[in-house]
NULO-857684 format. One record per residue (C-alpha): x, y, z; residue in three letters. Coordinates in steps of 0.5 Angstrom, whole numbers, padded with zeros to 4 digits, always signed. Layout:
BEGIN
XYZala;...
//
This chain:
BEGIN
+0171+0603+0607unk;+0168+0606+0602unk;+0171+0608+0594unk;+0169+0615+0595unk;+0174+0615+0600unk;+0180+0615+0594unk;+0177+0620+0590unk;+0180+0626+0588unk;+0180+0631+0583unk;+0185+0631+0578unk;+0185+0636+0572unk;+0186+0633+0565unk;+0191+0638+0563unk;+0195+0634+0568unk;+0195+0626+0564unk;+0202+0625+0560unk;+0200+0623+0553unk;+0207+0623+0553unk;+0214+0622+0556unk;+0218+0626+0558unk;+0225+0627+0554unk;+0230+0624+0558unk;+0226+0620+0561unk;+0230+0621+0568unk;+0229+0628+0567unk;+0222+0627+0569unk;+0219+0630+0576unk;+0221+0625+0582unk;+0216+0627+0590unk;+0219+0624+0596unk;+0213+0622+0600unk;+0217+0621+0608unk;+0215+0625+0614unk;+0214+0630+0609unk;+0214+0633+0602unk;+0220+0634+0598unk;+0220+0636+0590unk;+0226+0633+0586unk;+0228+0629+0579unk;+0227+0622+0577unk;+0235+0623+0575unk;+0237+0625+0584unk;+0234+0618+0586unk;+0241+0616+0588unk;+0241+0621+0594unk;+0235+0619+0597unk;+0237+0611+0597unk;+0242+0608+0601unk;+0249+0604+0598unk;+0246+0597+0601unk;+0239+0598+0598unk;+0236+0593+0593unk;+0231+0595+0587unk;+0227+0590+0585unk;+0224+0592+0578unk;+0219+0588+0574unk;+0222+0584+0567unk;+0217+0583+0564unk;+0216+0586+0557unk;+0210+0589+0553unk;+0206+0586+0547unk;+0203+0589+0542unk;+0197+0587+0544unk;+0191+0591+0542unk;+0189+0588+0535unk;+0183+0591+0530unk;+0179+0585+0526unk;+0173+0583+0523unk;+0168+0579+0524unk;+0163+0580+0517unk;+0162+0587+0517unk;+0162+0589+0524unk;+0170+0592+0527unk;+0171+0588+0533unk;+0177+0591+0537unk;+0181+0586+0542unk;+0187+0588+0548unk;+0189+0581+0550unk;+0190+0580+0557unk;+0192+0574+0559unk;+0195+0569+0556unk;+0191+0562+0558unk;+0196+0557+0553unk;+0201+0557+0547unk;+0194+0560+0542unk;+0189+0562+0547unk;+0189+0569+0550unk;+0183+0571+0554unk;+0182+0578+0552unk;+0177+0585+0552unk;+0172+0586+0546unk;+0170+0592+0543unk;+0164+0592+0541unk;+0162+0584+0545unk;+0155+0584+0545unk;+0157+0582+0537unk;+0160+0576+0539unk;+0159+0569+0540unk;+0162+0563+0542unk;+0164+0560+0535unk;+0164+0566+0531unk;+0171+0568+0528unk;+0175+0574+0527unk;+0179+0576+0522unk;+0185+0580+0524unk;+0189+0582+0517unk;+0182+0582+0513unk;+0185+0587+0507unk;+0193+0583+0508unk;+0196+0577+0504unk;+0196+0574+0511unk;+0191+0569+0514unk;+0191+0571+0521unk;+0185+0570+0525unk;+0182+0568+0532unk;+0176+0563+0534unk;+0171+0566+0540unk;+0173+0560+0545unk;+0168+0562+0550unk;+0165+0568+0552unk;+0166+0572+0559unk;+0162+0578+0562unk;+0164+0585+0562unk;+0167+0584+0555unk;+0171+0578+0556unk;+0172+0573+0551unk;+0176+0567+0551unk;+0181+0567+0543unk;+0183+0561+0540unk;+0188+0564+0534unk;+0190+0561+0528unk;+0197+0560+0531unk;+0201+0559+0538unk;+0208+0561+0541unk;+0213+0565+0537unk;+0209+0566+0530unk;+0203+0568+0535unk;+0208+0574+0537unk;+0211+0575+0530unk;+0204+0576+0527unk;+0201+0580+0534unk;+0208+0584+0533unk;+0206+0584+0524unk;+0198+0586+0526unk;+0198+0589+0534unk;+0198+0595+0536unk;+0202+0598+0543unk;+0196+0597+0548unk;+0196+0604+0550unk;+0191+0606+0556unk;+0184+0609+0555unk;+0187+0616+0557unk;+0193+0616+0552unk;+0189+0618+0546unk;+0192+0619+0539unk;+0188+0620+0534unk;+0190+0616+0529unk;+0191+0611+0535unk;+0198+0609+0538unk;+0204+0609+0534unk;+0211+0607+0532unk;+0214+0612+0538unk;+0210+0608+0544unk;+0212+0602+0542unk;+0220+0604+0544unk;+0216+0609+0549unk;+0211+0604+0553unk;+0217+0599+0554unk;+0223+0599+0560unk;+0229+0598+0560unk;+0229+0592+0564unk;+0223+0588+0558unk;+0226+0582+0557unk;+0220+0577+0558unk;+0214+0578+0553unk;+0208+0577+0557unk;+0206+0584+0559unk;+0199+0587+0556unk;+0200+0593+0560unk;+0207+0597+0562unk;+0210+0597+0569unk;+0211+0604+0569unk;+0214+0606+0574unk;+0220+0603+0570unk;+0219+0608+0564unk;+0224+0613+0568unk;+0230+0609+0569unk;+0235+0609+0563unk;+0243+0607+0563unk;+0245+0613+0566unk;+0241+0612+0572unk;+0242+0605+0573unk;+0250+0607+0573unk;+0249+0612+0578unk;+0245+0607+0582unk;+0249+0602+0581unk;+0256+0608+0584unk;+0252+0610+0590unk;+0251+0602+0592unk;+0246+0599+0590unk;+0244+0593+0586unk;+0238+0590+0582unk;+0234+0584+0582unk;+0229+0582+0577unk;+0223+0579+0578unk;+0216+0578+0573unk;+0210+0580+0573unk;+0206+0580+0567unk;+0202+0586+0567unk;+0194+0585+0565unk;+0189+0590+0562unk;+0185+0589+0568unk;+0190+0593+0572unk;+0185+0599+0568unk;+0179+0596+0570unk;+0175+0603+0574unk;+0173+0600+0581unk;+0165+0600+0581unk;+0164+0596+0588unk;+0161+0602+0594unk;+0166+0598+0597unk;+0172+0597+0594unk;+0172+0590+0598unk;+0167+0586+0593unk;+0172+0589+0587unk;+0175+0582+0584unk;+0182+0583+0581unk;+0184+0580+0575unk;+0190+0574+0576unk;+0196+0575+0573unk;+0202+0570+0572unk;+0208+0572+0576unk;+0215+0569+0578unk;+0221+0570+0582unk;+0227+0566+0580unk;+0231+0562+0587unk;+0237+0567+0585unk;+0232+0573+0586unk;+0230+0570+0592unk;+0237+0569+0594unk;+0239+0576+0593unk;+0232+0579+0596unk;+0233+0575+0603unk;+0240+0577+0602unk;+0239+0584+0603unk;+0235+0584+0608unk;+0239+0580+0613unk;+0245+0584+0611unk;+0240+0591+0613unk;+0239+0593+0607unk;+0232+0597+0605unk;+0228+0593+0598unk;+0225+0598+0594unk;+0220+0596+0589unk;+0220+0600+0582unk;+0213+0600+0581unk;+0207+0596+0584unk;+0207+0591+0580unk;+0213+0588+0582unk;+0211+0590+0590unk;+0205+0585+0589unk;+0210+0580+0587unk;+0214+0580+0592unk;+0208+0581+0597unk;+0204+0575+0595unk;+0210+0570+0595unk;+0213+0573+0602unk;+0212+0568+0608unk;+0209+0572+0615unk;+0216+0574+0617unk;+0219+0577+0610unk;+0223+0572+0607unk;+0221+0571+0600unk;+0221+0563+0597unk;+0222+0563+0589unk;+0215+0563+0586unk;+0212+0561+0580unk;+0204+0562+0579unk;+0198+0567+0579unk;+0197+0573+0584unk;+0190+0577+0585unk;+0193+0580+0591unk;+0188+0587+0592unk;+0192+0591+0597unk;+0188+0596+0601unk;+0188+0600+0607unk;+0190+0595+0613unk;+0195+0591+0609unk;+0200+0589+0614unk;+0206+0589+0608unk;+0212+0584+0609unk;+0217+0585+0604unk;+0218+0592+0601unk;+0221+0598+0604unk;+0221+0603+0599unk;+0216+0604+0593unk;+0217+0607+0587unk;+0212+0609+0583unk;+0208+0614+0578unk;+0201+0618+0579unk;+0195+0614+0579unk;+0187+0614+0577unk;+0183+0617+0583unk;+0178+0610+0585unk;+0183+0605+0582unk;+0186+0600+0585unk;+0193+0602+0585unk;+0192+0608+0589unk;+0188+0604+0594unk;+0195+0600+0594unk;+0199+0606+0596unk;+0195+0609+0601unk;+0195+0602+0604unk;+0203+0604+0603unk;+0204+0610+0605unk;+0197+0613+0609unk;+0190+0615+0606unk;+0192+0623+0609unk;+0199+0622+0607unk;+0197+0619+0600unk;+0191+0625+0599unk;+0196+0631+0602unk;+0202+0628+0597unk;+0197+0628+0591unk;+0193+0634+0591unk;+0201+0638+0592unk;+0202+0634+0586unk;+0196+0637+0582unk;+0199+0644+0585unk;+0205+0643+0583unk;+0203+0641+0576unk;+0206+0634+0576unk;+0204+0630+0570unk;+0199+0623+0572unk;+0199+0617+0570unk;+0203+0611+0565unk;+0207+0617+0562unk;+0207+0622+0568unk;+0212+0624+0573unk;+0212+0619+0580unk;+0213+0619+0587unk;+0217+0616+0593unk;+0214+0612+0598unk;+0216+0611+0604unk;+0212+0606+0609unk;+0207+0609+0613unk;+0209+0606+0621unk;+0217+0609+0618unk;+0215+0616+0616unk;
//
């Protein structure tokens, strides 16, 4: 197995710089025996009354900050949170940065509002001690942050007052995410209502998304990528619900692959799924037996990157590699705010 293997030519033309409007009015293809063309608003019809949507709660941050230290600018995305004041987080640029040094994130502001370099990591990772801790930490990264937009989504003048609205789910409920689990953007209440009337139900469970999910995979051999950890929960009620489904034969569709990871790290070998509560580096590539999921939903991704190395694991490398050059034919729209797909597992094609 090789990086190559996942790489693919995508025009740039095609990455989303914003949402489409509805959000349900957005591209949908069907990835089964076939390929099939449709919206995100007829998901429904290609679902079956007695199937459970697992989506992710979790809820964006504004976590990309702008200070200095001295005269140098230092730009930080916070990545992982490590307790009520330390965040661990990528540095722009962190050659300048050493442990002990402090960075000032309202230097031009009233507010006092700054961090300690608490440690130093490698490919621009340091470890920040702020100023302040739980709810006044998120009320000053709300007064100072930025929504924390990927690479590839570039505004001139930087993210704005739209993204903030527009790189949030209708399921964000619990702050912690530093990246959105996009497959979720699509959904709004009318679509959940016409779930809901075709048969469905929902479950949440959580996991809070990091910056490393942007990380490009630079290995020859994607098996010597380290994923980064991140923190994730599945509460006895979800649990309940999930292993409820699938006693009553009813099909789990995970929205996003964030919360497939979730459910597939917790899952015991025969698929019922325990409450959970922890961490997850959970890498899933091509061989992976899946326990837990059925049906995946999920956007377009970067060539070489780790999620569509996951949904080939899902769905098939060739299917993957055939549903996605149609899709560059097509002129679907790619990545965080592009259109998505439905899979489904590859031995049930």
């Amino acid at each position: 197995m090789r990086t190559d293997d996942f790489d693919f030519d995508l025009p740039k033309a095609l990455i989303a710089q914003r949402p489409a409007e509805p959000r349900e009015a957005a591209r949908l293809l069907v990835v089964r025996d076939g390929l099939t063309d449709s919206r995100i608003a007829e998901l429904p019809g290609f679902l079956e009354p007695g199937d459970l949507l697992v989506v992710n709660d979790t809820k964006v941050i504004p976590a990309r900050l702008t200070g200095r230290r001295g005269q140098a600018r230092i730009e930080v995305t916070l990545h992982k949170r490590e307790g009520p004041e330390r965040w661990r987080a990528f540095a722009r640029p962190a050659k300048r940065l050493r442990p002990g040094d402090r960075v000032d994130f309202a230097p031009e502001q009233d507010e006092t509002f700054t961090a300690e370099v608490a440690a130093k990591g490698e490919g621009g990772e340091v470890t920040l001690a702020f100023d302040r801790g739980g709810a006044e930490l998120m009320a000053a990264l709300a007064r100072h942050g930025a929504a924390p937009l990927p690479p590839y989504i570039q505004r001139e003048a930087g993210p704005d007052a739209r993204d903030r609205a527009d790189y949030q789910t209708v399921f964000a409920a619990r702050e912690g995410a530093v990246a959105a689990p996009t497959a979720g953007l699509h959904f709004t209440e009318p679509l959940l209502a016409a779930l809901e009337a075709r048969g469905l139900r929902r479950v949440a469970v959580t996991l809070h998304v990091g910056a490393g999910t942007f990380l490009p995979v630079k290995a020859e051999d994607p098996r010597d990528h380290r994923m980064h950890s991140e923190v994730a929960e599945i509460t006895p009620e979800a649990a309940e619900a999930i292993n409820a489904t699938r006693a009553a034969g009813g099909r789990i569709v995970a929205v996003g692959t964030t919360a497939l990871r979730v459910l597939e790290a917790a899952a015991s070998e025969d698929g019922r799924i325990p409450a959970f509560s922890g961490e997850t580096d959970l890498f899933i590539l091509p061989g992976y037996r899946f326990k837990a999921v059925d049906l995946l939903v999920t956007n377009f991704h970067l060539p070489r990157s780790t999620l569509f190395m996951l949904v080939a694991a899902f769905a098939g490398l060739g299917r993957m590699k055939r549903a996605y050059a149609h899709a560059v034919a097509q002129r679907y729209r790619f990545f965080s705010y592009g259109d998505a797909c439905l899979l489904t597992r590859q031995e049930e094609a």
